[in-house]
C-alpha positions as CSV (number, residue, x, y, z in Angstrom):
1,X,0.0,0.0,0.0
2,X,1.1,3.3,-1.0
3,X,2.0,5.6,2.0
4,X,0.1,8.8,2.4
5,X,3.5,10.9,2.4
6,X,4.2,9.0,-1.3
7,X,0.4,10.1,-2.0
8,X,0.8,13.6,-1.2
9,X,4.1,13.9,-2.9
10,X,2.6,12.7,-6.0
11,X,-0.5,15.0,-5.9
12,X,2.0,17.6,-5.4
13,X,3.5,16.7,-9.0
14,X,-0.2,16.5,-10.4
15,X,-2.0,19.6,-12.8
16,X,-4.3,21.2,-11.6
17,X,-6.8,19.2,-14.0
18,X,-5.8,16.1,-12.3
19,X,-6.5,17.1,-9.2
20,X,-10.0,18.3,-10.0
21,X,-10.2,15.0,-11.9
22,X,-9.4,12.8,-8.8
23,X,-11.7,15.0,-6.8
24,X,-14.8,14.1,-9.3
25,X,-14.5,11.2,-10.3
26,X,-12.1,9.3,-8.0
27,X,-12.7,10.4,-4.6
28,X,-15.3,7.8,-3.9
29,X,-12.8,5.0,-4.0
30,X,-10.0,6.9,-2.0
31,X,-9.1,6.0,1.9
32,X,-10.4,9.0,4.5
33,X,-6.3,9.4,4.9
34,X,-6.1,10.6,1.7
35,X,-9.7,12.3,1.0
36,X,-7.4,15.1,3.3
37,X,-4.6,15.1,1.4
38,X,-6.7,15.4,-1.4
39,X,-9.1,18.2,0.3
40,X,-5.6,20.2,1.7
41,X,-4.4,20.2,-2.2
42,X,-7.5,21.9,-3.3
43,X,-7.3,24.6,-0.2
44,X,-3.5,25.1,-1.0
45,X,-4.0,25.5,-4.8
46,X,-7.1,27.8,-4.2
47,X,-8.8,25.6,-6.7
48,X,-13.0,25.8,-6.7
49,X,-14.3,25.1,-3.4
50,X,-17.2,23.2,-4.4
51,X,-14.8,19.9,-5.6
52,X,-14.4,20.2,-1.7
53,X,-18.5,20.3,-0.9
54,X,-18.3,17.6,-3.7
55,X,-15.7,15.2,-2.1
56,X,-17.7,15.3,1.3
57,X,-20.9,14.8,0.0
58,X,-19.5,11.9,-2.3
59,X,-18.5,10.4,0.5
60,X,-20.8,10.7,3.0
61,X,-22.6,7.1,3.1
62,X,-26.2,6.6,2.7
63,X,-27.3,4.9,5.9
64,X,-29.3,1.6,5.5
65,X,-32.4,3.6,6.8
66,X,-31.5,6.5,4.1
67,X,-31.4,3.4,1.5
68,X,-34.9,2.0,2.4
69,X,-36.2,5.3,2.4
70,X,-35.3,6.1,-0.9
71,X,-36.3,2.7,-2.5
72,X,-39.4,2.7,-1.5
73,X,-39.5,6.5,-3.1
74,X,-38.1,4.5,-6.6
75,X,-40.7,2.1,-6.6
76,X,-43.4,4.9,-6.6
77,X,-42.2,6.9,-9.4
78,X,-43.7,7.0,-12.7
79,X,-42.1,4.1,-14.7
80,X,-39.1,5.8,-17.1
81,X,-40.3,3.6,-19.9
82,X,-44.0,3.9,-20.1
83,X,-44.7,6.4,-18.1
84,X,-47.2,4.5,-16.0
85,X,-47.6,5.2,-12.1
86,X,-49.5,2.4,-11.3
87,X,-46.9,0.3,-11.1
88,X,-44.2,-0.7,-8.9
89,X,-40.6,0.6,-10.4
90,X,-37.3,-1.7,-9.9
91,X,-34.0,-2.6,-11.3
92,X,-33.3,-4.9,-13.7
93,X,-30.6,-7.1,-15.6
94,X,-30.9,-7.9,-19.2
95,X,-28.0,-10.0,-21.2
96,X,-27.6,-10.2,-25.0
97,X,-25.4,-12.1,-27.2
98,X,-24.5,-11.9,-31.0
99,X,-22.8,-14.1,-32.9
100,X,-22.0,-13.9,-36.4
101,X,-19.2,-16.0,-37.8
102,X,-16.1,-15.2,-36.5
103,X,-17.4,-12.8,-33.5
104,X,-18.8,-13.5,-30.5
105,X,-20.3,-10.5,-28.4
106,X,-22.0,-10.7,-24.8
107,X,-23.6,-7.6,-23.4
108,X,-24.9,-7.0,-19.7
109,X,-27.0,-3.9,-18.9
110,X,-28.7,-2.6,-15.7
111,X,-31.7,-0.4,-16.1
112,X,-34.5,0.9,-13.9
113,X,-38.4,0.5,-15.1
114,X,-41.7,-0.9,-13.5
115,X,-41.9,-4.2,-13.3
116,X,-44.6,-4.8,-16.3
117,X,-41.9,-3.1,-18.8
118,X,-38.6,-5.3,-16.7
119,X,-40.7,-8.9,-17.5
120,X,-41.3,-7.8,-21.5
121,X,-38.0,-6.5,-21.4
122,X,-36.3,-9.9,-20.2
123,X,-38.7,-11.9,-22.6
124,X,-37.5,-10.1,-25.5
125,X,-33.8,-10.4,-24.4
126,X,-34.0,-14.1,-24.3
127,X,-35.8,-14.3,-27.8
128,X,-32.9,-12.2,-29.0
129,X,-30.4,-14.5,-27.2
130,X,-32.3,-17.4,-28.6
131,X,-32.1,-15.9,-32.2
132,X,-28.8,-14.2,-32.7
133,X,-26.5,-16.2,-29.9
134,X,-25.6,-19.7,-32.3
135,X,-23.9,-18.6,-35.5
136,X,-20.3,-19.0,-34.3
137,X,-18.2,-22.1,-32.5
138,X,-18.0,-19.8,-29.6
139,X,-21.7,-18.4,-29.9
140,X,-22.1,-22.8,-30.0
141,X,-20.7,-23.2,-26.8
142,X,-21.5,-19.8,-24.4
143,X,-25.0,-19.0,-25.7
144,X,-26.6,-21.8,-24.3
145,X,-25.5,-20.9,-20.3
146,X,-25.8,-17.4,-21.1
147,X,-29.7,-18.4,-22.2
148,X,-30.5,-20.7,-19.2
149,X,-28.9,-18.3,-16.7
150,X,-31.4,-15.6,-18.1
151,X,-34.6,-17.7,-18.3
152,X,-33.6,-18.9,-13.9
153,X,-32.9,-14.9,-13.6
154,X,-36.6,-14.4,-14.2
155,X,-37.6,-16.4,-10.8
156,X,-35.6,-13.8,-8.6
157,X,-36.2,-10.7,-10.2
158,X,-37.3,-8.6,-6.9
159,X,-33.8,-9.9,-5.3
160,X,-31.7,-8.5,-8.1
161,X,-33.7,-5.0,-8.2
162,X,-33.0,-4.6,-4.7
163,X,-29.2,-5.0,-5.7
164,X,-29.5,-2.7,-8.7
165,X,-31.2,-0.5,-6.9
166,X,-28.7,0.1,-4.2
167,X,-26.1,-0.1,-6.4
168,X,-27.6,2.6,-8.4
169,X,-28.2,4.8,-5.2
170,X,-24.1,4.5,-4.3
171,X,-23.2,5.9,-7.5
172,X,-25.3,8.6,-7.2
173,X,-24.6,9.5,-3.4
174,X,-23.3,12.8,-4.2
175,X,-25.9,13.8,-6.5
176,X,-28.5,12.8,-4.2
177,X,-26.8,14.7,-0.9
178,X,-26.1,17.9,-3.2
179,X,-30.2,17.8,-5.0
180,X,-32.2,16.3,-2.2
181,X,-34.5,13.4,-2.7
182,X,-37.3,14.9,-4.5
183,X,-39.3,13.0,-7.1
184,X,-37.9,15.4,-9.7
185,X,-34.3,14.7,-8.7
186,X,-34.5,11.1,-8.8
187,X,-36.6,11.2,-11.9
188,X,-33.6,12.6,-13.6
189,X,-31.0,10.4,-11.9
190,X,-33.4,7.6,-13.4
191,X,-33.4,9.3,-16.8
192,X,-29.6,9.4,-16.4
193,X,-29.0,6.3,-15.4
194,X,-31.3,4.3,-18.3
195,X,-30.2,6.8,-20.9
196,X,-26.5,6.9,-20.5
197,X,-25.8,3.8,-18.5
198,X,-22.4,2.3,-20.1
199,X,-22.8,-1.3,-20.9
200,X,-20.8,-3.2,-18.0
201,X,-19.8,-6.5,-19.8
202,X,-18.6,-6.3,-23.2
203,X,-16.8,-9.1,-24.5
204,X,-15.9,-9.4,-28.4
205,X,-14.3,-12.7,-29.2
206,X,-12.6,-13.6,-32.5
207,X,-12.7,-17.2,-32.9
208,X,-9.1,-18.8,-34.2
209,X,-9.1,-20.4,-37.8
């Protein structure tokens, strides 16, 4: 492990763009030893004082309470998708696979909707998996686990949205401490989120000759 008197030298050496850059998209990761050296840089540079309101709200935990609170706020928005409110919003995985030839591609993608728009989501990923995963040796041997693994996913789809669902309210900590917890606010974390959400597991395989 690095020691904090090797950190701070090395922030010392860093631009004043790097620092910023640590502070915004970094600081979530970092030990509390060096969230200070990271907040005394800032003060001895002069640089914008709200990457330093930023840091502490970034960092400053949802408590499990907090988290309960919030979900139960999720599932009564107005679904992202269709725009219904009579039904109970949640997280939910969906996995595709293509396979053509020599390429072999599995994604796997998080997104937030109510529960009626999650189910006919997940069909239509598994038809799509069913209809594009076999055309390559790879796509032969992969598309079949990735298709039964997706089809048992649909029996524990309130114990995954939970999980998405938190996961989704740690990255957005910051956001949430800075904006408050107003329908509006998560409505456009949401929109966020679904809209912009980078695909977590790409794989693109070319199968040897």
């Amino acid at each position: 492990m690095i020691s904090i008197d090797e950190i701070r030298n090395n922030y010392k050496e860093y631009s004043d763009f790097e620092i910023e850059k640590i502070a915004i998209n970094e600081s979530k990761s970092l030990r509390k030893e060096v969230l200070k050296v990271l907040t005394e840089e800032i003060e001895k540079r002069k640089l914008d004082e709200s990457l330093i309101t930023w840091v502490k709200v970034e960092n400053d935990t949802l408590s499990k309470s907090e988290q309960e609170s919030l979900i139960r706020k999720i599932e009564k928005l107005p679904c992202p998708n269709c725009g219904e409110r009579n039904n109970t919003i949640g997280g939910f995985e969906f996995k595709r696979v293509l396979s053509i030839l020599i390429f072999y591609s599995s994604f796997i993608e998080n997104r937030i909707m109510c529960f009626d728009c999650g189910k006919r989501k997940k069909r239509n990923s598994i038809l799509i998996i069913l209809l594009s995963g076999w055309w390559s040796i790879k796509g032969l041997l992969f598309t079949p686990f990735t298709l039964i693994n997706e089809i048992l996913s649909i029996s524990s789809l309130d114990e995954k949205s939970s999980e998405i669902l938190n996961s989704f309210l740690e990255k957005n900590t910051g956001l949430i401490r800075l904006h408050g917890d107003k329908s509006e606010n998560l409505i456009g974390l949401i929109d966020l989120h679904n809209n912009d959400y980078e695909i977590i597991e790409t794989e693109i395989i070319e199968d040897e000759q």
